[in-house]
C-alpha positions as YAML, in Angstrom:
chain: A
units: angstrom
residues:
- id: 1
  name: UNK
  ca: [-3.71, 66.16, 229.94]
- id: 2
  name: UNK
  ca: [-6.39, 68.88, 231.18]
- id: 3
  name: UNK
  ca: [-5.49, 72.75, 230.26]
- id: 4
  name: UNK
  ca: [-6.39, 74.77, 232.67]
- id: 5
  name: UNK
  ca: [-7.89, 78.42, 231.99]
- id: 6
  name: UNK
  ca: [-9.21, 81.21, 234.27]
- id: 7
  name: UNK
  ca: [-11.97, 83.19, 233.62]
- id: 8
  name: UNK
  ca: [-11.63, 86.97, 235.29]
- id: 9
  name: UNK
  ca: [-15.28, 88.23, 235.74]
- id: 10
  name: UNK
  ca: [-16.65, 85.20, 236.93]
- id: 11
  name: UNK
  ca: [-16.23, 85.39, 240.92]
- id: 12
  name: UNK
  ca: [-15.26, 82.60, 241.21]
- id: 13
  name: UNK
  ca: [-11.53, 82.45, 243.27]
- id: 14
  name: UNK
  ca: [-8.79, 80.96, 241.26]
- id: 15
  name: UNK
  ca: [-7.74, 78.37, 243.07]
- id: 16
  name: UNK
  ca: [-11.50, 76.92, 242.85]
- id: 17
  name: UNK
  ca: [-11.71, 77.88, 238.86]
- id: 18
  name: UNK
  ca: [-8.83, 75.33, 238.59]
- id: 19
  name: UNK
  ca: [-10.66, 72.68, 241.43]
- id: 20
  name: UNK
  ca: [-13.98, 72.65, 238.86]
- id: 21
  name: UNK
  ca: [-11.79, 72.22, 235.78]
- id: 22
  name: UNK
  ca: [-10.32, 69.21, 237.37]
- id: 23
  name: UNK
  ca: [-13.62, 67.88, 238.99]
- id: 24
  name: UNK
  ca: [-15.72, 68.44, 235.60]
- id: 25
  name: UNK
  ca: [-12.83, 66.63, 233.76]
- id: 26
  name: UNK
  ca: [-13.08, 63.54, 235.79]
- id: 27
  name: UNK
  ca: [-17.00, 63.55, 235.90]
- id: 28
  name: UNK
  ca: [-16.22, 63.77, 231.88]
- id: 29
  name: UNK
  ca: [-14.19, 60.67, 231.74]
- id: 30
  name: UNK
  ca: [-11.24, 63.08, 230.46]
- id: 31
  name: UNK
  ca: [-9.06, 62.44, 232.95]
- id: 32
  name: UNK
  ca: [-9.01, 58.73, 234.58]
- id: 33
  name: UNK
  ca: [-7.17, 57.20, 237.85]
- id: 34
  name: UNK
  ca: [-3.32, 57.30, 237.04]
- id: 35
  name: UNK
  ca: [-3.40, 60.19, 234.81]
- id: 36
  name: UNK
  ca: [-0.94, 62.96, 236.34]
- id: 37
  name: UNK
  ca: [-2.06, 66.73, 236.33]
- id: 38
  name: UNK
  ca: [0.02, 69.32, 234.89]
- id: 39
  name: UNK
  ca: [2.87, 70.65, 237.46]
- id: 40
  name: UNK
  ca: [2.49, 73.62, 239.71]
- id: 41
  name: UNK
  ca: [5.40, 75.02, 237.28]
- id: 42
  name: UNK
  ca: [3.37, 74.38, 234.10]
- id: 43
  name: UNK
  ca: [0.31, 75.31, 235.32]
- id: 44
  name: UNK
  ca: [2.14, 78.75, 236.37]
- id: 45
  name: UNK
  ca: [3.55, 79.16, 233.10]
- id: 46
  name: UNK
  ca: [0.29, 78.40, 231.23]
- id: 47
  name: UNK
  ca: [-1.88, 80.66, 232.79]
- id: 48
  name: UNK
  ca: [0.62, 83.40, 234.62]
- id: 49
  name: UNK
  ca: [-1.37, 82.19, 238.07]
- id: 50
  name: UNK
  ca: [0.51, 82.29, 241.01]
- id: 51
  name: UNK
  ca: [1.96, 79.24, 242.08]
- id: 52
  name: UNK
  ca: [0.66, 79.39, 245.50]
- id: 53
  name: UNK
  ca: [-2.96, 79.15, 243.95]
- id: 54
  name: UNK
  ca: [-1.97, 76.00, 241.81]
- id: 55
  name: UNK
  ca: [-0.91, 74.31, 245.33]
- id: 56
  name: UNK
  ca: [-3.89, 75.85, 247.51]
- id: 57
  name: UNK
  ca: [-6.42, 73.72, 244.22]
- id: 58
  name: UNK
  ca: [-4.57, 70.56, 244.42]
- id: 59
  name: UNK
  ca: [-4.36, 70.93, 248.22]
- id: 60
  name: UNK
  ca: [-7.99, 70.92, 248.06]
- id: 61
  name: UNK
  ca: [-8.17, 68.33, 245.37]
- id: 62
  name: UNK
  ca: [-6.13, 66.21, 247.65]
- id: 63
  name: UNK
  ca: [-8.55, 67.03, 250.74]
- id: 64
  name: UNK
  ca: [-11.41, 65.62, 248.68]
- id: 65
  name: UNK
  ca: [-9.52, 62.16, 248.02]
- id: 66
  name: UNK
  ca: [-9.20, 63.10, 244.35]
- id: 67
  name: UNK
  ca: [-5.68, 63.19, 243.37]
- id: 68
  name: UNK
  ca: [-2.58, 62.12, 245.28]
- id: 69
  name: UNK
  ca: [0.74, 64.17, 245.06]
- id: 70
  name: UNK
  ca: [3.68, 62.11, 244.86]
- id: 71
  name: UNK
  ca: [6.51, 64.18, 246.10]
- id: 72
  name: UNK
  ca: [9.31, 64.18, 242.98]
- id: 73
  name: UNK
  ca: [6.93, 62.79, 240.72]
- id: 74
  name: UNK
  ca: [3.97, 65.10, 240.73]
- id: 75
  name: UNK
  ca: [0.31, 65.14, 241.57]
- id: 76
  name: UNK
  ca: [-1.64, 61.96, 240.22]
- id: 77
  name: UNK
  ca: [-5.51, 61.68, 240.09]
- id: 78
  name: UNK
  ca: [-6.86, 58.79, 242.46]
- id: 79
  name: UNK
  ca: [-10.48, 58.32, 241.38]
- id: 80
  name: UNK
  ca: [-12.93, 59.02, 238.54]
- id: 81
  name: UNK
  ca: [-16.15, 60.67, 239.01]
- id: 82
  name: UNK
  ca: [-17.79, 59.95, 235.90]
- id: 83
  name: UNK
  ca: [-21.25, 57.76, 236.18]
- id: 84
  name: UNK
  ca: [-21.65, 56.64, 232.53]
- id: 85
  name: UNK
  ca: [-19.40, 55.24, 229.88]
- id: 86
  name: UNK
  ca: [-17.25, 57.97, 227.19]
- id: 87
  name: UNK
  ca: [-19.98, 56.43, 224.35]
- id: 88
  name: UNK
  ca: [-22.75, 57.33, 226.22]
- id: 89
  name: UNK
  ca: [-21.75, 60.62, 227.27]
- id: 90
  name: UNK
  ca: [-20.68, 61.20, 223.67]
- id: 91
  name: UNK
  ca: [-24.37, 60.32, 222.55]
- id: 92
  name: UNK
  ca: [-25.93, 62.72, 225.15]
- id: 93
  name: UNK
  ca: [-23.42, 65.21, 223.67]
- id: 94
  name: UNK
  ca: [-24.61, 65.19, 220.20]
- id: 95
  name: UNK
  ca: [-28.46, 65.58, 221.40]
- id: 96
  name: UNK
  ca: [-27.21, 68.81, 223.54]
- id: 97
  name: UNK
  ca: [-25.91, 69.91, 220.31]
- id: 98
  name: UNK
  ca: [-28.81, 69.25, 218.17]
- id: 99
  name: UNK
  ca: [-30.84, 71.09, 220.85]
- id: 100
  name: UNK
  ca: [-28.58, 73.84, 221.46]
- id: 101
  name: UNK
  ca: [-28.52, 74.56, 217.76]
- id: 102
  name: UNK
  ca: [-32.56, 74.77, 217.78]
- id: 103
  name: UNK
  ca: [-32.82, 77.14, 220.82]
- id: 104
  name: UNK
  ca: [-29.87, 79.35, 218.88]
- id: 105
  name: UNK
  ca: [-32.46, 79.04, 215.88]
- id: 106
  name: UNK
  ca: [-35.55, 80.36, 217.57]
- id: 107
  name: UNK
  ca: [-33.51, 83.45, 218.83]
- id: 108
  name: UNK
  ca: [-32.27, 82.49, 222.20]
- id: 109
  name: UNK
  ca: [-28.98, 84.02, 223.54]
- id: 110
  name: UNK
  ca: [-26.37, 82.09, 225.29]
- id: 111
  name: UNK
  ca: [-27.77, 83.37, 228.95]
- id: 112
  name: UNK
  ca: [-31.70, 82.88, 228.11]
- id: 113
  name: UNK
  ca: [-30.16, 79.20, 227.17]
- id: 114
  name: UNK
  ca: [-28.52, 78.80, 230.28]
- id: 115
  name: UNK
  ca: [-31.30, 80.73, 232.76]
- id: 116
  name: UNK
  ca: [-33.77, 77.59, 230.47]
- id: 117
  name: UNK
  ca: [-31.37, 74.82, 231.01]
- id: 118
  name: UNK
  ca: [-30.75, 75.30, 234.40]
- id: 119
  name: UNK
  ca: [-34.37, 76.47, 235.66]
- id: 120
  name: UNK
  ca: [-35.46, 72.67, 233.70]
- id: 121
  name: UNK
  ca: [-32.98, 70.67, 235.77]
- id: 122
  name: UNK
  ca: [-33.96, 72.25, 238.77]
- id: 123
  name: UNK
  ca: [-37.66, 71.27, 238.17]
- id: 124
  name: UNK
  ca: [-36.65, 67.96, 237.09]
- id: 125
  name: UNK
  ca: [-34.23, 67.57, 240.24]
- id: 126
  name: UNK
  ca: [-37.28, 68.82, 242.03]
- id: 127
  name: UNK
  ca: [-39.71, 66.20, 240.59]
- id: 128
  name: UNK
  ca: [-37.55, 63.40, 241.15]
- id: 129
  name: UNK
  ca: [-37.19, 63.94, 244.38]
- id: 130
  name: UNK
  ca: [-40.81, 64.68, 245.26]
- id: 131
  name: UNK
  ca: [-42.33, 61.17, 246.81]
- id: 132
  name: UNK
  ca: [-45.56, 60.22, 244.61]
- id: 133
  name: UNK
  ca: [-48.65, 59.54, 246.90]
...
């Protein structure tokens, strides 16, 4: 079952920390069709969140086609987004470590990691999608 957290100083609302948790978890493979989420009153007591936020995300969760709430029962994930197999994603995982742990070893910071990471998919998603001639 996912645990939800909220992080203060991000900017992100609430409501859509606990959406991305939910959406990263299925593209992850960590939560698959059937699985129920946590209930608005555990979520509540978890994380001290208003429970009004908790419905507003799976509202929204709902909206998307993602999860279904069963009323009495609880809110039940519809659909998987994940594109690759658990073994494959595992495999990916342990090269992201390996590299991780050599840009920590030449000096690199956790935001000069990031700000590298994400300005390389960006050129990648920017080469892939520019037609050769």
């Amino acid at each position: 079952m996912i645990e939800f957290h909220l992080e203060k100083r991000t900017g992100v609302a609430p409501y859509m920390q606990l959406v991305q948790q939910v959406r990263q978890a299925l593209r992850l493979g960590l939560l698959q069709p059937g699985d129920q989420l946590p209930t608005v009153r555990e979520v509540v007591s978890q994380i001290a969140i208003n429970p009004n936020t908790v419905f507003k995300a799976y509202r929204e969760l709902e909206h998307e086609g993602l999860v279904e709430s069963r009323p009495g029962l609880g809110t039940f994930v519809l659909k998987s987004l994940a594109r690759s197999s658990p073994a494959e994603q595992e495999a990916l995982r342990e090269d992201l470590i390996q590299w991780l742990r050599r840009a920590f070893a030449v000096g690199l910071d956790t935001e000069s990691i990031a700000a590298l990471f994400s300005n390389t998919l960006h050129l990648l998603q920017k080469e892939e999608s520019t037609p050769t001639t």
